[in-house]
Structures are given as C-alpha cells and as structure tokens.
C-alpha positions, 0 to 999 in steps of 0.5 A: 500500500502507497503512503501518502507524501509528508508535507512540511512548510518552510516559513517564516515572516521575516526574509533573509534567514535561509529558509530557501536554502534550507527548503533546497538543501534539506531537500537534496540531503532527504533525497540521498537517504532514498526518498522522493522529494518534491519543492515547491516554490511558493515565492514570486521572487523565484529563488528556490527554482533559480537555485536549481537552475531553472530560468524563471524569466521564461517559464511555461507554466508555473504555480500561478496557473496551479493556484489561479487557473487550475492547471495540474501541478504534475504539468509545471514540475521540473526534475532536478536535483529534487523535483520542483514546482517553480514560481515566476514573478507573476505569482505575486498576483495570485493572492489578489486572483484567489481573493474572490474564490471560494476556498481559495485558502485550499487552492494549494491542498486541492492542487496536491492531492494528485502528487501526494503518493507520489512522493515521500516528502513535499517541501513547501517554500512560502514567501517572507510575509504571513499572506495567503499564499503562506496560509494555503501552505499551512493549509496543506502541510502536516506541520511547519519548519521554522528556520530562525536566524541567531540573533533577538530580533528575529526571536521576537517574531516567532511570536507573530508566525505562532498566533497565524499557525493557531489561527490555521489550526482553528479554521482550517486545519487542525493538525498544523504546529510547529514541527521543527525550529532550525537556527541559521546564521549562527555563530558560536563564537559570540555571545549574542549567537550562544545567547539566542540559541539558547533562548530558542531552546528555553522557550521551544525546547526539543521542538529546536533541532540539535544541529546548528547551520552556520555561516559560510560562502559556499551558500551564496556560491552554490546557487550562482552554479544552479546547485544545492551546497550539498552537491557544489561542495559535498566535503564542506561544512555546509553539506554536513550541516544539512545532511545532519538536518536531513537525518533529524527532519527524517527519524522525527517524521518517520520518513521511509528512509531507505539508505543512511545519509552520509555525515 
C-alpha cells in the first residue's frame, strides 16, 4: 500500500534567514537517504527554482496557473536535483486572483492531492510575509519548519508566525504546529549567537533541532552554479550541516528512509 507524501512548510515572516536554502538543501540531503522529494516554490521572487537552475524569466507554466487557473501541478514540475514546482514573478498576483474564490485558502491542498503518493516528502517554500499564499501552505502541510536566524530580533517574531499557525489550526486545519525550529546564521563564537540559541531552546525546547547551520560562502556560491551546497561542495561544512538536518527532519517524521545519509 502507497503512503501518502509528508508535507512540511518552510516559513517564516521575516526574509533573509535561509529558509530557501534550507527548503533546497534539506531537500537534496532527504533525497540521498532514498526518498522522493518534491519543492515547491511558493515565492514570486523565484529563488528556490533559480537555485536549481531553472530560468524563471521564461517559464511555461508555473504555480500561478496551479493556484489561479487550475492547471495540474504534475504539468509545471521540473526534475532536478529534487523535483520542483517553480514560481515566476507573476505569482505575486495570485493572492489578489484567489481573493474572490471560494476556498481559495485550499487552492494549494486541492492542487496536491494528485502528487501526494507520489512522493515521500513535499517541501513547501512560502514567501517572507504571513499572506495567503503562506496560509494555503499551512493549509496543506502536516506541520511547519521554522528556520530562525541567531540573533533577538528575529526571536521576537516567532511570536507573530505562532498566533497565524493557531489561527490555521482553528479554521482550517487542525493538525498544523510547529514541527521543527532550525537556527541559521549562527555563530558560536559570540555571545549574542550562544545567547539566542539558547533562548530558542528555553522557550521551544526539543521542538529546536540539535544541529546548528552556520555561516559560510559556499551558500551564496552554490546557487550562482544552479546547485544545492550539498552537491557544489559535498566535503564542506555546509553539506554536513544539512545532511545532519536531513537525518533529524527524517527519524522525527518517520520518513521511509531507505539508505543512511552520509555525515
């Protein structure tokens, strides 16, 4: 019997803390481990599908057409280092056409259905706000991943991402929380980076994921080559990072993982 896809959103309101880099990542570090990996680009910046070296600028089709026009998703999917559901700049409309659809919280979910025993995993990546496109996702997903930057600021608004997450669960759907907190940008070598991971896990405990994603050049660089940094610099720290994120987001979700991933 075929198991239906676990579906994890990537978000966070606030931009630059490597949430697509985590969602490309992860992905290709779950793929190693023997599943089947589907992204999906929900930013109409496009920076999940360009840094798997898809032109964005001259897409066919993208999840505007899923979200807005009903094309199927399996039409706009592009096999890469994972597979990936691209978005152009034209989704940055979508929220304005779904406005006046009935269900348009469910756009995403509907869109789903048909790949869900498709894959072991979708990774959903929503963009830098709390609009519609990121309730759909949390609409459709299992539960969310939440990568956090290491330092106060971006602590404060964790608060903010919770309140939209409770509002979902009583609305929408029932069975969405937060499943795992990733630190990124972190910097064990100051106080303030120390002080914020620590604060993380006072409040959110074993919900924080015991594997810390630090700062390096190749995350700029990979994306430059169309490549995760697990594939551009394989023997590197970053690659190590996430592939231990791999191993953690695996044996939390009982993920049918059918190989070991590397360390």
């Amino acid at each position: 019997m075929s198991r239906s896809a676990r579906v994890l959103a990537l978000a966070n309101q606030k931009g630059g803390v490597a949430k697509t880099t985590t969602t490309v990542n992860l992905g290709v570090a779950l793929k190693a481990m023997g599943l089947r990996v589907l992204a999906v680009d929900l930013d109409p910046q496009s920076n999940l599908a360009m840094s798997q070296g898809i032109d964005v600028e001259h897409l066919r089709l993208g999840m505007y057409d899923v979200l807005v026009k009903g094309v199927p998703m399996a039409e706009i999917v592009h096999e890469r280092e994972i597979d990936v559901a691209p978005a152009g700049i034209e989704l940055a409309g979508a929220e304005m056409a779904l406005t006046a659809t009935i269900g348009r919280e469910r756009a995403l979910n509907r869109a789903l259905a048909p790949l869900r025993e498709r894959y072991d995993v979708i990774l959903l990546d929503t963009p830098p706000s709390l609009g519609l496109l990121t309730i759909n996702a949390m609409t459709a997903a299992d539960g969310v991943i939440v990568p956090v930057q290491c330092e106060y600021l971006s602590l404060r608004g964790l608060a903010q991402l919770q309140g939209t997450i409770e509002q979902v669960r009583e609305n929408l759907n029932p069975d969405i929380c937060i499943r795992g907190i990733v630190p990124t940008m972190y910097d064990g070598r100051t106080v303030h980076g120390r002080e914020a991971v620590d604060l993380l896990v006072h409040n959110f405990g074993d919900v924080v994921y015991d594997v810390r994603i630090g700062k390096t050049i190749r995350f700029a660089e990979a994306p430059v080559r169309g490549q995760s940094v697990i594939s551009y610099d394989p023997g590197g720290q970053a690659a190590r990072w996430y592939r231990a994120l791999g191993r953690e987001v695996a044996a939390r979700e009982g993920l049918p993982v059918h190989q070991a991933v590397a360390a």
